[in-house]
ZAMARGU-4260 file (C-alpha; in steps of 0.2 Angstrom, whole numbers, plus 5000, padded with zeros to 4 digits):
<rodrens>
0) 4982/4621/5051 | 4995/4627/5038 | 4996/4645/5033 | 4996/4649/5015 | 5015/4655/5010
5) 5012/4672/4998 | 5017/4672/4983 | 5032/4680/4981 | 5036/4696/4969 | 5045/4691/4952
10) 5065/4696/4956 | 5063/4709/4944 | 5045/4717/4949 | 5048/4718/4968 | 5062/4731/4968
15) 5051/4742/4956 | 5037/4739/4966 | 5046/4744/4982 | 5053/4759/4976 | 5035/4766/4970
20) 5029/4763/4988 | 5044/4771/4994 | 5040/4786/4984 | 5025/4787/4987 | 5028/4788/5005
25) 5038/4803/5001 | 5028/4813/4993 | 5010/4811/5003 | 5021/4818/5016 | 5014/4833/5025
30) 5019/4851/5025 | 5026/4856/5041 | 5020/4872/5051 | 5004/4878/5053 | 4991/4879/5041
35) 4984/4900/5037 | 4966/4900/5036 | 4960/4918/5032 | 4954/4927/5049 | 4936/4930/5051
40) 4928/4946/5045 | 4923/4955/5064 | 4906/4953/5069 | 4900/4975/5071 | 4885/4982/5063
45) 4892/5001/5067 | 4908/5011/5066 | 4905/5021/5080 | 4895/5019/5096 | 4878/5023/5096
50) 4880/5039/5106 | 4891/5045/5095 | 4880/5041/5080 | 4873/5059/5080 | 4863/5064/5064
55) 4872/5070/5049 | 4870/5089/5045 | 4875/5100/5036 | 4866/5094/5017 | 4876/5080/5018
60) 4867/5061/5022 | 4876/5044/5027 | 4870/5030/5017 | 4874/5015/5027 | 4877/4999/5016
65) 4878/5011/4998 | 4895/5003/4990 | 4909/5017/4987 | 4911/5017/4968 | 4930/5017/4961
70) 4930/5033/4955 | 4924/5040/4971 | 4933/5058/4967 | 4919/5059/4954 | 4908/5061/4968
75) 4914/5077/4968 | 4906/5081/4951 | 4921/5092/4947 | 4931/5087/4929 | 4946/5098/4934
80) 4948/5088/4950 | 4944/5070/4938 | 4959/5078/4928 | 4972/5079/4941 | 4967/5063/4948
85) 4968/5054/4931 | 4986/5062/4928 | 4993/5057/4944 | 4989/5039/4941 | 4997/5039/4924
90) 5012/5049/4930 | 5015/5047/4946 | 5033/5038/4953 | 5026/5031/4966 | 5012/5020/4957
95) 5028/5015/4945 | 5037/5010/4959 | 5024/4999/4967 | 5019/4991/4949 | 5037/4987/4948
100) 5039/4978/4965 | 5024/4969/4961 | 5033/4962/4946 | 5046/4958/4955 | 5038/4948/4967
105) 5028/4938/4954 | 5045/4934/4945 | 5054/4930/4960 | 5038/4917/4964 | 5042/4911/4944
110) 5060/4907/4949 | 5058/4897/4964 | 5043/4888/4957 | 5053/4880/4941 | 5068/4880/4953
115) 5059/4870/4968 | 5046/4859/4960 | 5055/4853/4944 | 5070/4844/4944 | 5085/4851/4939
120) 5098/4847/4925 | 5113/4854/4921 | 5125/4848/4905 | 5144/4847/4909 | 5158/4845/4895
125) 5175/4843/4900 | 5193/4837/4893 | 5206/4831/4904 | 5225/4824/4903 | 5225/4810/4915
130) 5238/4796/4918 | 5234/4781/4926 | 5246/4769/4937 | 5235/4753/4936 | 5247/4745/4948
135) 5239/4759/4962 | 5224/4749/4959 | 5232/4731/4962 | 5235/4728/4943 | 5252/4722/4941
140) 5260/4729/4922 | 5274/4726/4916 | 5274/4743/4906 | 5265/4759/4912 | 5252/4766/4899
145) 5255/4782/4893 | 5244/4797/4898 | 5230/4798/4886 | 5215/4811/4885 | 5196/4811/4892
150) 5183/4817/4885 | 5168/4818/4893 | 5151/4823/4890 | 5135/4822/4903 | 5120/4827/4910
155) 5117/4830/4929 | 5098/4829/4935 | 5094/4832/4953 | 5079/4835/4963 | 5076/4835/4983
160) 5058/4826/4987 | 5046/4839/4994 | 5042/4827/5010 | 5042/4838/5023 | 5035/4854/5015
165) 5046/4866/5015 | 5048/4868/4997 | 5026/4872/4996 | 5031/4883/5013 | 5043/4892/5003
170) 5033/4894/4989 | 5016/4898/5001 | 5026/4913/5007 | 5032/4921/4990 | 5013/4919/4984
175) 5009/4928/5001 | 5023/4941/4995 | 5015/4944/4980 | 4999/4946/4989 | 5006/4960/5000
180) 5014/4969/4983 | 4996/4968/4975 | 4988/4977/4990 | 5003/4989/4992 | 5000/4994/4973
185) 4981/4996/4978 | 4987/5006/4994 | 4995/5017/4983 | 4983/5021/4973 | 4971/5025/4986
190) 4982/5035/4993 | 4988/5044/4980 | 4969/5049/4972 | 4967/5056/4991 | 4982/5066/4991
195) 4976/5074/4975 | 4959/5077/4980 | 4964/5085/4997 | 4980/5095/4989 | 4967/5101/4976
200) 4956/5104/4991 | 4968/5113/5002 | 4975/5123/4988 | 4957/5132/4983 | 4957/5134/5003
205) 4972/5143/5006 | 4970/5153/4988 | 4952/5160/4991 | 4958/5163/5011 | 4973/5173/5003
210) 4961/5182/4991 | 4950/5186/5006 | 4963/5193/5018 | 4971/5203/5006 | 4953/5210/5003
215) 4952/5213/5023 | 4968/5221/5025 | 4965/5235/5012 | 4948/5237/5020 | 4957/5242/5037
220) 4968/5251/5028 | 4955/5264/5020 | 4947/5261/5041 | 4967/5270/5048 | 4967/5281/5034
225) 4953/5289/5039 | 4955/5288/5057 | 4971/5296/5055 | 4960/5313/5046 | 4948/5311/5061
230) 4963/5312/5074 | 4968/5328/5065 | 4950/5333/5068 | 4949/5328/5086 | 4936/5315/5081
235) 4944/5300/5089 | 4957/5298/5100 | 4977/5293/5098 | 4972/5275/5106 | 4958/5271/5092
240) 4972/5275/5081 | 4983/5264/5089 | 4973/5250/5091 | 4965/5251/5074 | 4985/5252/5067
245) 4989/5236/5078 | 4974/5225/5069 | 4981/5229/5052 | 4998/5226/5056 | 4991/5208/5065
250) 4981/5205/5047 | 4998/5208/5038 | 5007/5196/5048 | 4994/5182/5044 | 4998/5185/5025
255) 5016/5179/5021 | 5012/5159/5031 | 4994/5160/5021 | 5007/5162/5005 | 5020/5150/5011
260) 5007/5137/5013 | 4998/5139/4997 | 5014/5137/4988 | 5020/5124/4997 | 5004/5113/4994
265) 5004/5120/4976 | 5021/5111/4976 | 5015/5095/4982 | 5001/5093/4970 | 5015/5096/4957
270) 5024/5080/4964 | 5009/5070/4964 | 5007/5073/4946 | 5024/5069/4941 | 5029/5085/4938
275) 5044/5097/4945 | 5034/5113/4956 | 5041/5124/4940 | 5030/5115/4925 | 5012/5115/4935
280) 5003/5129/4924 | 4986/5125/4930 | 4977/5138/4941 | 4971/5132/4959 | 4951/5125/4960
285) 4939/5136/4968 | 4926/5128/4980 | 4912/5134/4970 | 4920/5122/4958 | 4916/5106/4968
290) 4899/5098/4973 | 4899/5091/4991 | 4890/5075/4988 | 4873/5076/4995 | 4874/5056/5000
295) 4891/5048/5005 | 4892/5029/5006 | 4899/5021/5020 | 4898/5002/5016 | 4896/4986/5028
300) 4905/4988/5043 | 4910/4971/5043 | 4916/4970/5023 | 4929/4983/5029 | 4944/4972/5034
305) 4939/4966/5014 | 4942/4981/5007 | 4955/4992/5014 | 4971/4987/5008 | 4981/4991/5020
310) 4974/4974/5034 | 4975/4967/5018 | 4993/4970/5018 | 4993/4966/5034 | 4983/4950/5032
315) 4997/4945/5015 | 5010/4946/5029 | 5002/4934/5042 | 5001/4921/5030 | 5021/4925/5023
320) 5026/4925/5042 | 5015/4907/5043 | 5023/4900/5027 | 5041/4906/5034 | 5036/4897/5051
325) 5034/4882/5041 | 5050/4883/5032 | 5061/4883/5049 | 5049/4868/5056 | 5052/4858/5039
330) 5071/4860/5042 | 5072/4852/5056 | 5070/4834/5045 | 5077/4824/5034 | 5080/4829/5015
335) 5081/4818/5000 | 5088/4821/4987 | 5088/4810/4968 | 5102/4811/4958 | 5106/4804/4943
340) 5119/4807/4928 | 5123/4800/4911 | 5134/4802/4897 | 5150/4797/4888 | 5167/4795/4891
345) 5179/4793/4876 | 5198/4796/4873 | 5193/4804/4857 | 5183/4819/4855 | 5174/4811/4837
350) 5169/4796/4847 | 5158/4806/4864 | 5142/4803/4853 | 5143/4784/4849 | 5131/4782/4864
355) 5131/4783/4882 | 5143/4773/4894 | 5143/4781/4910 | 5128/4785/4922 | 5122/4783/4939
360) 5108/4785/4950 | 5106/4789/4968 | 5097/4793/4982 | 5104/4804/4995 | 5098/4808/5013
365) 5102/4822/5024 | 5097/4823/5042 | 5103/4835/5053 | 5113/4832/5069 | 5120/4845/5077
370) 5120/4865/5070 | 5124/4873/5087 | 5106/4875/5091 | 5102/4885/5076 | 5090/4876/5069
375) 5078/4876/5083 | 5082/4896/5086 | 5075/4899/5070 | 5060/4890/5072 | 5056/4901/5089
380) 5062/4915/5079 | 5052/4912/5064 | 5035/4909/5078 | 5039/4925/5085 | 5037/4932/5069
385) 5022/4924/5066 | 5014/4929/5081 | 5021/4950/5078 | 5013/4949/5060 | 4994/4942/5069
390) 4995/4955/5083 | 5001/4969/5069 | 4984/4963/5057 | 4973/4965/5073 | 4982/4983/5077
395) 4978/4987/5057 | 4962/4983/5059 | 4959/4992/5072 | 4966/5008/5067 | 4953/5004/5050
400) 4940/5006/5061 | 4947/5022/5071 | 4949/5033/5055 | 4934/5028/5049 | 4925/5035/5067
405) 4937/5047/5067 | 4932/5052/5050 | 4913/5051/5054 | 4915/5061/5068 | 4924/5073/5057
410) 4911/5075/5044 | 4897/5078/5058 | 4904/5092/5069 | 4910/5100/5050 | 4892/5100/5045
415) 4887/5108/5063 | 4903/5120/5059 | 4899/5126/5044 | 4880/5130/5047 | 4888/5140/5062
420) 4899/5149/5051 | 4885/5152/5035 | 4872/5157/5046 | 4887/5173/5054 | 4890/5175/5035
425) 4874/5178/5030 | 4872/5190/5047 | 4887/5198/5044 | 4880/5200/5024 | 4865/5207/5030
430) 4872/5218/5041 | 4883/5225/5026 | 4870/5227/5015 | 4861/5237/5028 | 4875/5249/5032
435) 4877/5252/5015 | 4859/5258/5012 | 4861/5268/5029 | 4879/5277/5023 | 4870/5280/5004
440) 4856/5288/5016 | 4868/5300/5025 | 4865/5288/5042 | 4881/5281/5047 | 4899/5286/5042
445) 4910/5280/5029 | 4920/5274/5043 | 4905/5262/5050 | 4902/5257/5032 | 4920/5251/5032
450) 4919/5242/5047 | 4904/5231/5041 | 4913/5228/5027 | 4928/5222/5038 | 4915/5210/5047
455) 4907/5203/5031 | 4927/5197/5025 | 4932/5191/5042 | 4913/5178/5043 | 4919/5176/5025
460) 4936/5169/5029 | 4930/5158/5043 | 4917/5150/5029 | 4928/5147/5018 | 4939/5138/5031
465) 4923/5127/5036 | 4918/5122/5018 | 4936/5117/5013 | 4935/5107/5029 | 4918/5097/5023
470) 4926/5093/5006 | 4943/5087/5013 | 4935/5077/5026 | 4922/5067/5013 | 4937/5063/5004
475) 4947/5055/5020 | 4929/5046/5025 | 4929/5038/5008 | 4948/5035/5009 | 4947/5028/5026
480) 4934/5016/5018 | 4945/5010/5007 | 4943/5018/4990 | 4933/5006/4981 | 4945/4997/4969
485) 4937/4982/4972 | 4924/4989/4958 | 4935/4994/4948 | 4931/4986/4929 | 4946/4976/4927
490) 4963/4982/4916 | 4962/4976/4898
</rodrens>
């Protein structure tokens, strides 16, 4: 039995015909390397163990699931402290800084998008003196033409067929990039509305404790003044002297670093608003100032690798390092490249635009062959890379998860500090009060009444201490939980 013969393509359809399938080829082709899928959110229900998960104190109450709001400084209910946060993200360096990297990565993804997924074309006009021996070329003359002039004008289009990937590689990665810029701008932000807080924090801190201690040493000054009449007296002896004179000389000592460091962080808070430490005006916060927030959110365990923007910094630089992977593995194939060009070539100037009489087209192929070895190092390279940015996400993510214990932990043991430290305050208040209806009764001495007072502004310091420490830490557990940007209303 015969076999039907095709039916062959018309001469001029079947090269057409075979180029489009040739092309298509192409251009279904695959992108080398691997593909980045998005790790999984971890599977915990807790930050800390279940040991540690002591009950909150101190008037302060986790709210497990409660999302943290943007503005989580207003927590604070303080408009001073919404101020200063306010100024720093309007004048701060820093955030400029990171704005301007982020457009610099997105326009930097622009360029090498136009440049690698459109063709390119480039105009060339040129005019040169030629002379030509025809009979180089096999063309007997019997005279040699005279030099002449060319004049050429043409367009050069190029553009190398995507087949392998590496051109999407290269574009995944600088999308990745701008992913990591975005975050690192979050980051900032984060950051620098926690540096405000806790500057603002630290400076009412150090200032009342300054304010205190200055109160405490004239206290054990008028206590050695009058030691020093009672020695006179023979009412104490030359060692109660001494040792009350050593205390105020030990409390003098601890006021110059109590200055230093009030300046210092004054300073700071200066930077973070823009300002040199010269223009700041404004006086420190007092605690009394602030609200500690009864209820602190802490968010879905789970959702924190989602919100913290530092893993997802981390996670933007995985995916650059698994684009950048793909890259080195695409260059180890062929490239084509289509080129064509068409213009006119005339030996007058007046006669380039009576049409087009010069063009080709072409298609190029570059495989290579032998580069020493680097091709295939730089694929190991670029895995190497890939697998230090997966194992730097998964140490990210871990640290997330240890300041936000560390910060639980924090908050708890404050609340058990401070209740220590109110409840000697309050003692040491009563005991003040009485010793100051005994001395108006005639009971104790002006010396004992002195030395309650001393008491009173020593449980007075260590309180103040411990309720700067609630504040600050609230502030880090809401940091460390990544700030809430994710609600904020987005920018007009």
């Amino acid at each position: 039995m015969s076999r039907p013969m095709p039916t062959p393509l018309p001469s001029a359809l079947a090269p057409r015909r075979l180029a489009l399938l040739v092309l298509s080829a192409l251009l279904a082709g695959c992108a080398a390397g691997p593909d980045f899928h998005r790790p999984e959110a971890p599977e915990v229900d807790a930050y800390v163990a279940p040991a540690e998960a002591a009950p909150s104190s101190g008037g302060q109450q986790l709210v497990a699931g409660a999302d943290i709001p943007a503005q989580w400084w207003r927590l604070f209910r303080s408009e001073a402290l919404d101020g200063l946060v306010r100024q720093a993200l309007q004048a701060s360096p820093t955030l400029e800084q990171a704005r301007a990297r982020l457009r610099q990565a997105g326009e930097e993804l622009n360029a090498e998008t136009g440049g690698r997924l459109l063709p390119s074309a480039d105009g060339n006009l040129s005019v040169a003196r030629q002379k030509v021996d025809p009979s180089a070329f096999g063309v007997p003359v019997v005279e040699q033409p005279a030099p002449f002039t060319l004049y050429n004008a043409s367009v050069d289009v190029s553009y190398t067929l995507d087949v392998f990937g590496a051109n999407r590689r290269a574009l995944e990665g600088l999308g990745a990039q701008v992913d990591y810029q975005r975050h690192e701008l979050q980051a900032a932000r984060m950051s620098l509305a926690a540096n405000v807080v806790t500057a603002a924090i630290r400076q009412a801190d150090l200032s009342e404790r300054l304010e205190a201690t200055r109160e405490l040493l004239a206290a054990q000054v008028r206590q050695r003044d009058i030691m020093r009449q009672r020695l006179h007296a023979g009412g104490v002896s030359r060692a109660d002297l001494s040792n009350q004179e050593l205390l105020v000389a030990q409390t003098r000592a601890t006021l110059p670093p109590l200055d230093y460091q009030l300046a210092q962080v004054t300073h700071q808070l200066a930077t973070y608003l823009g300002q040199p430490p010269a223009a700041l005006r404004q006086a420190p916060l007092r605690l009394a100032d602030l609200t500690l927030p009864a209820d602190v959110p802490t968010g879905v365990p789970s959702a924190l690798t989602r919100q913290r923007p530092d893993v997802l910094a981390a996670e933007a630089l995985w995916h650059r390092a698994s684009a950048d992977l793909g890259v080195a593995t695409a260059n180890l194939y062929p490239q084509f490249t289509l080129t064509a060009s068409f213009g006119s070539q005339r030996t007058r100037a007046g006669d380039l635009s009576n049409g087009l009489n010069v063009w080709n087209l072409g298609l190029g192929l570059t495989q290579p062959l032998f580069h020493g070895g680097e091709l295939r190092a730089r694929q190991r390279a670029a895995q190497a890379a890939y697998d230090a940015a997966a194992a730097a996400y998964r140490q990210t993510v871990l640290d997330g998860f240890r300041q936000v214990a560390d910060a639980l932990r924090a908050l708890q043991t404050d609340g058990d500090a401070f209740q220590a430290q109110d409840d000697a305050w309050r003692r040491a208040d009563e005991a003040e009060r009485i010793a100051q209806g005994r001395y108006g009764a005639g009971g104790i001495s002006h010396l004992n009444l002195l030395d309650s007072q001393r008491q009173l502004l020593q449980a007075r310091i260590a309180r103040i201490a411990a309720d700067a420490a609630r504040y600050a830490d609230t502030a880090a557990l809401l940091q460390a939980l990544g700030g809430g940007w994710w609600n904020e209303a987005p920018a007009p």
